[in-house]
N, C-alpha and C positions, 0 to 999 in steps of 0.2 A: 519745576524749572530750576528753584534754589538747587534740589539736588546734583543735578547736570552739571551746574555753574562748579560748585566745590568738585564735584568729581573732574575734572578738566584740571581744575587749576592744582587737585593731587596729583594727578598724572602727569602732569607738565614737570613738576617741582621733581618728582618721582625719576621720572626719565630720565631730568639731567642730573640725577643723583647715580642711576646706572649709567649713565656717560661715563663720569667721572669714576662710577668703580672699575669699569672696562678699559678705561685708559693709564688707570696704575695697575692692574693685573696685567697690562701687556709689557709694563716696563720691567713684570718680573718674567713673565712667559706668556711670548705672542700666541702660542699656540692654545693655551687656559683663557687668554682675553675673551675670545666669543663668546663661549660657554658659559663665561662667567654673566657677560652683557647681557644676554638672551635668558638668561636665568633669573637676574635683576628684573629684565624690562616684563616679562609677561607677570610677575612677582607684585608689581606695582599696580598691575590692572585691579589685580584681587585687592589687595590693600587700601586703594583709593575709593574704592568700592564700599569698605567697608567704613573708614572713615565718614567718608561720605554718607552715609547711613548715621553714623554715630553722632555729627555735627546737626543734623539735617532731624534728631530723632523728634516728635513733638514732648513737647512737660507736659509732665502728669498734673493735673488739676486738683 
């Protein structure tokens, strides 16, 4: 359940991190904005994922 818990709150953090890259890539070209959002957002899935793994790993004894 720990893992879930961090993976959500990466993804969240994550998200409005591609928010905000997708809303100064439109202020240079509305047309690169999407592509860039959509490249970010699924980008953060994997990442939070892995974090989340890396936070979550148990110590060696």
């Amino acid at each position: 359940m720990q893992i879930l818990s961090f993976y959500i709150v990466f993804v969240l953090l994550g998200d409005m991190g591609s928010y905000v890259v997708g809303r100064t890539v439109e202020q240079w070209s509305p047309a690169a904005s999407l592509p860039a959002f959509l490249t970010c957002f699924f980008v953060v899935f994997w990442l939070a994922w892995l974090l989340a793994l890396r936070v979550t790993k148990p110590k060696a004894a």
